[in-house]
VEXDREN-2710 file (C-alpha; in Angstrom, 1 decimal):
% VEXDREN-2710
k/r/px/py/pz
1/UNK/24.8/8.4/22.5
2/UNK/23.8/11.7/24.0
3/UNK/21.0/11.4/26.6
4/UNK/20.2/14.9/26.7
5/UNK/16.8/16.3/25.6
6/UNK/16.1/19.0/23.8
7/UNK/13.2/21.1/24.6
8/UNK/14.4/24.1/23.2
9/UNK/14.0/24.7/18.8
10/UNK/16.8/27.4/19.2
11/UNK/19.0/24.7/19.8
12/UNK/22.0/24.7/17.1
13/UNK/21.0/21.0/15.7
14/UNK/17.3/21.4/15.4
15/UNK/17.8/25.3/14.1
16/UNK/20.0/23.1/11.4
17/UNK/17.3/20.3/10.8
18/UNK/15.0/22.7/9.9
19/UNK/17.2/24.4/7.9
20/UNK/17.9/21.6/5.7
21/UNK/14.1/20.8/6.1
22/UNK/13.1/24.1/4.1
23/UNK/15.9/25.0/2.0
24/UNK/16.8/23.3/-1.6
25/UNK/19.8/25.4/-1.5
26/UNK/21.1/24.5/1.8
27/UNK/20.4/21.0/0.6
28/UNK/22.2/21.2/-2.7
29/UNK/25.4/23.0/-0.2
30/UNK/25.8/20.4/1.6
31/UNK/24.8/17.0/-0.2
32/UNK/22.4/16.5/3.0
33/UNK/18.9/16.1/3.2
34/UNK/16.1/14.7/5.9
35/UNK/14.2/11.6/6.0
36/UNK/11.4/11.2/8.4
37/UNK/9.9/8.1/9.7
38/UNK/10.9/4.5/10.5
39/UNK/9.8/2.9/7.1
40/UNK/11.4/5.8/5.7
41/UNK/14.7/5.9/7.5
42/UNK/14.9/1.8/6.9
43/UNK/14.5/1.7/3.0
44/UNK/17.3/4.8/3.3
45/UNK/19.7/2.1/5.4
46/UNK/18.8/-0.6/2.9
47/UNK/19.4/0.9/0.5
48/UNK/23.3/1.5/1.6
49/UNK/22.7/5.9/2.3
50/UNK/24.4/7.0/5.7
51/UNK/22.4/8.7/8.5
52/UNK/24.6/11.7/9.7
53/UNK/22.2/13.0/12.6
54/UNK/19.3/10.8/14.0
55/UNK/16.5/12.6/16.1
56/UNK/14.3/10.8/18.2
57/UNK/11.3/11.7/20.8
58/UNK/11.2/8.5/23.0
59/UNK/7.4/9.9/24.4
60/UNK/6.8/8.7/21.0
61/UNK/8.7/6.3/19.5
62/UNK/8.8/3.9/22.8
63/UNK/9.8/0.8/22.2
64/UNK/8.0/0.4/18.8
65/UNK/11.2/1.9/16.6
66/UNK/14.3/0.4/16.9
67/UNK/16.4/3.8/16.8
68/UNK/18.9/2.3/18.9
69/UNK/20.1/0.1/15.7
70/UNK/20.1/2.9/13.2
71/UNK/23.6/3.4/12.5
72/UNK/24.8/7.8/12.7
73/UNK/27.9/9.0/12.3
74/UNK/26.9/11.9/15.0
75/UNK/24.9/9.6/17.4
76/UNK/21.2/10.1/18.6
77/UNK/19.9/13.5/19.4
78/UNK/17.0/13.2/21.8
79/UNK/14.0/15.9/21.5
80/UNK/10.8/16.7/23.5
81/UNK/7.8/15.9/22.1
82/UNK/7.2/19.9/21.8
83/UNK/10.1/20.2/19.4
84/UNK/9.5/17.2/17.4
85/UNK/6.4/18.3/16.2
86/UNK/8.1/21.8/15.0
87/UNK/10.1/19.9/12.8
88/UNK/8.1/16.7/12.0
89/UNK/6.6/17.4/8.4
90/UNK/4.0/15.3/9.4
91/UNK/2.0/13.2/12.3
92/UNK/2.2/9.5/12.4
93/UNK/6.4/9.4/12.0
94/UNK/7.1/7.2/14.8
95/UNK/8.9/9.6/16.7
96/UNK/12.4/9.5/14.7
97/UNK/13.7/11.8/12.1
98/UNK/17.1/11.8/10.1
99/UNK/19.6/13.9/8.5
100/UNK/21.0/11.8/5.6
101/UNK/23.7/12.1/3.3
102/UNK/22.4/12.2/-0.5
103/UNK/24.2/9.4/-2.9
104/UNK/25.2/10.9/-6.7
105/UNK/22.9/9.0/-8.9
106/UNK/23.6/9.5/-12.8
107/UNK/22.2/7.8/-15.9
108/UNK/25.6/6.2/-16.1
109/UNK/25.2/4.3/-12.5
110/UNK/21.7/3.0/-13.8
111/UNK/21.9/-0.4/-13.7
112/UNK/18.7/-1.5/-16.3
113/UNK/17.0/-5.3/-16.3
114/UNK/17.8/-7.1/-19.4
115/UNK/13.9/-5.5/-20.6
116/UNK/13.8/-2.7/-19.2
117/UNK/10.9/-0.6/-18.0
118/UNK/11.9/3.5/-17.3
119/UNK/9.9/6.6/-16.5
120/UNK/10.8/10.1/-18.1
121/UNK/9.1/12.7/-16.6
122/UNK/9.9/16.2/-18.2
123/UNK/9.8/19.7/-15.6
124/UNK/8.1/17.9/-13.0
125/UNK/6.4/20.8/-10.8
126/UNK/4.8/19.4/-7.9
127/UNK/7.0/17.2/-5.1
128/UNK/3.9/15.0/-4.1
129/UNK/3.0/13.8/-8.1
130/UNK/6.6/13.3/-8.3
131/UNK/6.1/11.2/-4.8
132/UNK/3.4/9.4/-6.1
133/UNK/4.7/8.3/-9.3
134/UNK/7.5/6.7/-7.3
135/UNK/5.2/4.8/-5.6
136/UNK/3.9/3.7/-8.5
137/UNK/7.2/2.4/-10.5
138/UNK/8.0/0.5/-7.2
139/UNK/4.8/-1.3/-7.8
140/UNK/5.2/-1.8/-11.1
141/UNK/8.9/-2.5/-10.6
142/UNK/10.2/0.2/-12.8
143/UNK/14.1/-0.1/-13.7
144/UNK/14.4/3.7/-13.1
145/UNK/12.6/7.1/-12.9
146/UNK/14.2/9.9/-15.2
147/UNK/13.2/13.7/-14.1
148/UNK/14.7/15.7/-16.8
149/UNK/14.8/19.4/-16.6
150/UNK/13.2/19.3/-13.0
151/UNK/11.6/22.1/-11.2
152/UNK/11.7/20.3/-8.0
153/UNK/14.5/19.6/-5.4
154/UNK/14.4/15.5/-5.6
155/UNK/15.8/15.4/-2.1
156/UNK/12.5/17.5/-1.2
157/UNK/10.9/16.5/2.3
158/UNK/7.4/16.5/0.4
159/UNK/8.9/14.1/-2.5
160/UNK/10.4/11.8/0.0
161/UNK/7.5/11.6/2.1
162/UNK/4.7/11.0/-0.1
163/UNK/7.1/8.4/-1.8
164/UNK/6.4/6.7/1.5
165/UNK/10.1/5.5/0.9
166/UNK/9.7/4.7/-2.9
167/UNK/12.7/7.8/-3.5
168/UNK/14.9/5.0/-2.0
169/UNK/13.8/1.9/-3.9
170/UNK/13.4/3.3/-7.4
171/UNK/16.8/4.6/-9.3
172/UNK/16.1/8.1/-9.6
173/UNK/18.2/10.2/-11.9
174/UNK/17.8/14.2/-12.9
175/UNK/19.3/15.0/-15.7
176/UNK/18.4/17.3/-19.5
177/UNK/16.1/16.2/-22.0
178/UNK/18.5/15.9/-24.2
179/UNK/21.1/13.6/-22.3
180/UNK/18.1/11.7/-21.3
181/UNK/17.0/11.3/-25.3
182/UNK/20.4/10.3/-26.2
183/UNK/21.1/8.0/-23.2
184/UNK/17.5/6.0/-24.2
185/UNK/18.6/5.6/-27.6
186/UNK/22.4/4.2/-27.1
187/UNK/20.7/1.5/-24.9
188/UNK/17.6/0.9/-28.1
189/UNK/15.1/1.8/-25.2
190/UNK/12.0/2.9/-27.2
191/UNK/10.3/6.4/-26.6
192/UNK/6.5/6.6/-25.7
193/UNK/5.5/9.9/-25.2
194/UNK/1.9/10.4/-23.2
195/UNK/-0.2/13.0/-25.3
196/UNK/-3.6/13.7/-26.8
197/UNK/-2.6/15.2/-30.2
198/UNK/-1.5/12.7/-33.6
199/UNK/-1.6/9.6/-30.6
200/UNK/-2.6/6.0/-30.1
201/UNK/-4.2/4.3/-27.8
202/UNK/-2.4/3.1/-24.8
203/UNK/-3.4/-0.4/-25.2
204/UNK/-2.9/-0.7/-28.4
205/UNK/0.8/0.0/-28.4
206/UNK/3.3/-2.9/-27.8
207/UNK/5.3/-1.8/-24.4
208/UNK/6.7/-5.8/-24.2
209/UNK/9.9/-4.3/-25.1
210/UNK/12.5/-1.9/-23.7
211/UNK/10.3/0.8/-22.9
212/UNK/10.6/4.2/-21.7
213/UNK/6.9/6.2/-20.8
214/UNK/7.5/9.8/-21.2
215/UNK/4.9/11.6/-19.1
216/UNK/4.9/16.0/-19.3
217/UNK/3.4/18.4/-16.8
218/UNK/-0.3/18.7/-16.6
219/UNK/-0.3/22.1/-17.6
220/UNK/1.3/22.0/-20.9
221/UNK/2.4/18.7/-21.5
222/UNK/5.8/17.6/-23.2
223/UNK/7.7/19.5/-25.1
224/UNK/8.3/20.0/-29.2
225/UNK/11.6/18.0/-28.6
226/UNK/10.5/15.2/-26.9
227/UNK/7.2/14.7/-29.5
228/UNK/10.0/14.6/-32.4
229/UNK/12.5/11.9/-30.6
230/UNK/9.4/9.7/-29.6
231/UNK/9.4/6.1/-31.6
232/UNK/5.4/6.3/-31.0
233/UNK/2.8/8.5/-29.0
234/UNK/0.2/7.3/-27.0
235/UNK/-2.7/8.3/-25.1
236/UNK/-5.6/7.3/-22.6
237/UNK/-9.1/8.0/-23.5
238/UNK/-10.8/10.6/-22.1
239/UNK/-14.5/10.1/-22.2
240/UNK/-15.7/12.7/-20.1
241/UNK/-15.7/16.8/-20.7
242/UNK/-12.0/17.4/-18.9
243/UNK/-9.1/16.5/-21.1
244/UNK/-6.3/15.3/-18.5
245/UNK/-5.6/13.8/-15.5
246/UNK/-3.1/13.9/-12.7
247/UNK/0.2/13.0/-14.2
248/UNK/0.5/10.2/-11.2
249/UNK/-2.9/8.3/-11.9
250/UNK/-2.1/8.7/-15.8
251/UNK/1.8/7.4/-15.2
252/UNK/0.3/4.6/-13.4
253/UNK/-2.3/3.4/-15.7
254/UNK/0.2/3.6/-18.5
255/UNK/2.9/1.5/-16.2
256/UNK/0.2/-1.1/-15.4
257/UNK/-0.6/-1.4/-19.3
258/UNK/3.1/-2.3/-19.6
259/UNK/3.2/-4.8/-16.7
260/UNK/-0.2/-6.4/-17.9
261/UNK/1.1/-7.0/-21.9
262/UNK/4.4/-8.4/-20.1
263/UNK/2.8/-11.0/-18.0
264/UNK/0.3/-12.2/-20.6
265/UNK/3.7/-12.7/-22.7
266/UNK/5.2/-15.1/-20.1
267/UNK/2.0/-17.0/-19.8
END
C-alpha cells in the first residue's frame, strides 16, 4: 500500500480516473469503469467484479470505511481532500472511489428464476431513469434488466450512481431488439409492451407468469417492432391533461402490479 498523498490532479492516476470518469470510449477500450462510494464499491465486491485501483481521502473516510479490506490489484492510492472532490461525482461518498474491471454480461449468462420476472427497456436515453429503474427491479426482485439498442454507456458514472449499487445486483444485459425478442420467446417469456394506443389496463393483465415489461423512451415510446412481437399491450391510466410519465415511476408501478398478482397467488 502506497502511503503517499496526492494533492496534485495532474498526477498520472487521477488524470486517468477522470479519464475513465468522462469518457464511454475510454471505458469501452479498456473494459474499466469507476464506482464511487462504500455501498457502492461493496455490492461491486459481492458481487465477485475486481477493483483494479482504489482511491481514498482518509480526511474523509476515517475510520468509518473499511478501505483497508477492499481487495486491488494496484493497491490504495491516497488523495487530498482537494483532489477528491475534482473527481468525486458527488458529496456524501465516504471518501473512497474505485476503478473496476467490467464483467461480460450476455442474455446467454442470464441465469432466470423458474417464473421469471425481466425488464426490456428499448433506447434508453437518460443514465439516471436507467439508474432508477434498477433500483426498482432490485426491489421488486427482477430476474434481469434488458437495455436493447441503448443510447447510454451502462458502465456510466451517472447510471451506477443513482442505481445506488442496484447496476451490481440486478443482471443487466445490452443487447438488439431483435436478439432480445427472440431470446424472450425461446424461454416462452411473454411480451408486455407499456403503451397508450390499442392497450389494456395494467391491472387487468395476468403478469403471474413468465413475464417480461417492455417499457420505450418517454419521447416516442416503443417501436413498430416491438408493438407487433408483444403477446399483449398494456397501459396505466392517465387521468390528468399530460399523457406520460417518467419511464422509472411508470416501470415501477407496472413491476409492483406484477409482484402484487404474484403474492396474492401464493396466499
Amino acid at each position: 500500500m502506497n502511503n503517499e498523498i496526492i494533492t496534485s490532479t495532474q498526477n498520472p492516476r487521477v488524470k486517468r480516473y477522470m479519464v475513465l470518469q468522462q469518457k464511454s470510449s475510454e471505458r469501452r477500450k479498456t473494459g474499466l469503469f469507476v464506482v464511487e462510494g462504500q455501498r457502492e464499491i461493496e455490492h461491486c465486491l459481492s458481487t465477485g467484479h475486481t477493483i483494479e485501483s482504489l482511491f481514498v481521502c482518509t480526511d474523509i473516510a476515517g475510520e468509518r470505511v473499511p478501505y483497508a479490506s477492499y481487495p486491488s490489484e494496484q493497491g490504495c492510492t491516497f488523495v487530498s481532500a482537494h483532489v477528491y472532490r475534482k473527481i468525486a461525482y458527488r458529496d456524501g461518498t465516504e471518501g473512497v472511489v474505485a476503478i473496476v474491471r467490467s464483467q461480460p454480461r450476455t442474455l446467454a449468462s442470464l441465469q432466470l428464476s423458474d417464473n421469471p420476472l425481466i425488464v426490456v427497456l428499448e433506447s434508453v436515453e437518460k443514465p439516471g431513469n436507467l439508474g432508477a429503474v434498477l433500483r426498482s427491479a432490485d426491489a421488486a426482485k427482477a430476474d434481469a434488466v434488458i437495455v436493447c439498442d441503448p443510447l447510454t454507456d451502462l458502465c456510466n458514472p451517472n447510471l451506477i450512481r443513482s442505481s445506488i449499487g442496484a447496476f451490481f445486483t440486478v443482471p443487466t444485459v445490452a443487447c438488439t431488439s431483435e436478439e432480445c425478442i427472440a431470446f424472450l420467446k425461446s424461454k416462452h417469456i411473454q411480451i408486455l409492451t407499456a403503451q397508450l394506443q390499442d392497450s389494456s389496463l395494467y391491472y387487468a393483465t395476468d403478469m403471474r407468469r413468465p413475464t417480461a415489461i417492455v417499457m420505450g423512451t418517454e419521447s416516442t415510446g416503443l417501436t413498430t417492432q416491438w408493438r407487433e412481437a408483444a403477446d399483449a399491450h398494456i397501459r396505466i391510466p392517465m387521468l390528468g391533461k399530460l399523457d406520460s410519465l417518467n419511464v422509472s415511476v411508470s416501470t415501477a408501478i407496472l413491476l409492483y402490479e406484477a409482484v402484487r398478482q404474484r403474492l396474492t397467488a401464493t396466499d
